[in-house]
Structure formats: C-alpha cells, structure tokens
C-alpha positions in Angstrom: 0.0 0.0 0.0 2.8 2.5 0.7 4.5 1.9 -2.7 1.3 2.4 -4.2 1.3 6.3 -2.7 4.9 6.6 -3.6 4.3 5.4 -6.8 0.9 7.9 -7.3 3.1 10.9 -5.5 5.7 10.3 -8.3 3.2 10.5 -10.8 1.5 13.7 -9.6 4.9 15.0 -9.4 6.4 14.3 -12.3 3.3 15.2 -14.2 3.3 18.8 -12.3 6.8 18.9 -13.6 5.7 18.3 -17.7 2.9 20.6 -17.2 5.8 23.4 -15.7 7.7 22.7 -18.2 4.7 23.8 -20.8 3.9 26.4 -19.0 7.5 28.1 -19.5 7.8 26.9 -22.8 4.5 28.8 -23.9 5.5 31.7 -21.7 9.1 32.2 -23.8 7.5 31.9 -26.8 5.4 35.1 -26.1 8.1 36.8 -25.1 10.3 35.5 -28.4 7.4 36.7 -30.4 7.4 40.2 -28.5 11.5 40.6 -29.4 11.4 40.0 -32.6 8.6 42.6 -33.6 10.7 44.8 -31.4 13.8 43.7 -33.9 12.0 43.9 -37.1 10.0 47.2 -36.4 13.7 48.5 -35.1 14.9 47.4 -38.8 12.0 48.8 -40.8 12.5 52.2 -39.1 16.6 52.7 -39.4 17.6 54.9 -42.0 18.1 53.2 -44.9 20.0 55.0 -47.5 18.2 54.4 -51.1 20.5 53.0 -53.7 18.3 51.8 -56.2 19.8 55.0 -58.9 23.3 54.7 -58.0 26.0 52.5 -60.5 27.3 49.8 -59.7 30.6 51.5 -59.4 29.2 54.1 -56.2 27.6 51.0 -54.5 31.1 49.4 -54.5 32.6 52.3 -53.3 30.2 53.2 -50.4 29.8 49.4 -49.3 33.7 48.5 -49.1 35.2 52.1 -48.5 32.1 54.5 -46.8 31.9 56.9 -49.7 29.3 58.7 -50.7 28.7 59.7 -54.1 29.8 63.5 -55.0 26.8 64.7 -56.0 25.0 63.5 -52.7 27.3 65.0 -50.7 25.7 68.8 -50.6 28.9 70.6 -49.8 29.8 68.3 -46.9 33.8 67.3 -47.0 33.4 64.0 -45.6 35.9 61.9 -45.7 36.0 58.2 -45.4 36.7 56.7 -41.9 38.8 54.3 -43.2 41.9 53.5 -42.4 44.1 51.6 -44.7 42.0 49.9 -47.3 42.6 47.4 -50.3 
C-alpha cells in the first residue's frame, strides 16, 4: 500500500513537472514573439540609404570604403573613416 502512494506521489509529481515545463515553454514563446517585432519594427524604421539610382561603381565604393557619391554629398567634406583599405 505505501509503494502504491509513492508510486501515485511520483506521478502527480512528475506530471506537475511536464505541465511546468509547458507552461515556461509557452510563456518564452510570447516573449520571443514580442522581441522579434521589437527587432523587425527597429529594422523597418533605421535609415536606410536608397541606392536603387546609383551604379554599380558608387555602391562598390560606399559598401567596401564609406563613400558617398559627389553629388550627394551637398557641400559636406566628408571623408572616409577608413583606415588603410585594399
């Protein structure tokens, strides 16, 4: 008779445990969920420069070296931050 309790205490137990386990796994999936809007609504509102009418030549030169192209520039002397290069 006592193994029978031990045996029905280790089943209530270890079925507490799965349903715990559930619980926190539903839980963290909200909260995954939650991040990654935060991540992609963070992405969709960065400043994202529009290449789509530069050549192929200025999107080279600004994705391996920083550079803008002259004529979006406006008078600014920027240089490239840079150092050393290919």
């Amino acid at each position: 008779m006592e193994t029978e309790n031990k045996n029905k205490v280790k089943g209530y137990l270890l079925a507490g445990i799965v349903v715990l386990v559930l619980l926190i796994s539903v839980f963290q999936s909200f909260q995954i969920s939650s991040i990654k809007n935060q991540i992609t609504a963070n992405a969709i509102n960065s400043d994202v420069i529009d290449t789509s009418s530069w050549t192929e030549d200025e999107k080279m030169q600004y994705e391996h070296h920083g550079i803008m192209p002259a004529r979006f520039q406006q008078n600014n002397k920027q240089s490239p931050n840079m150092v050393g290069g290919c």
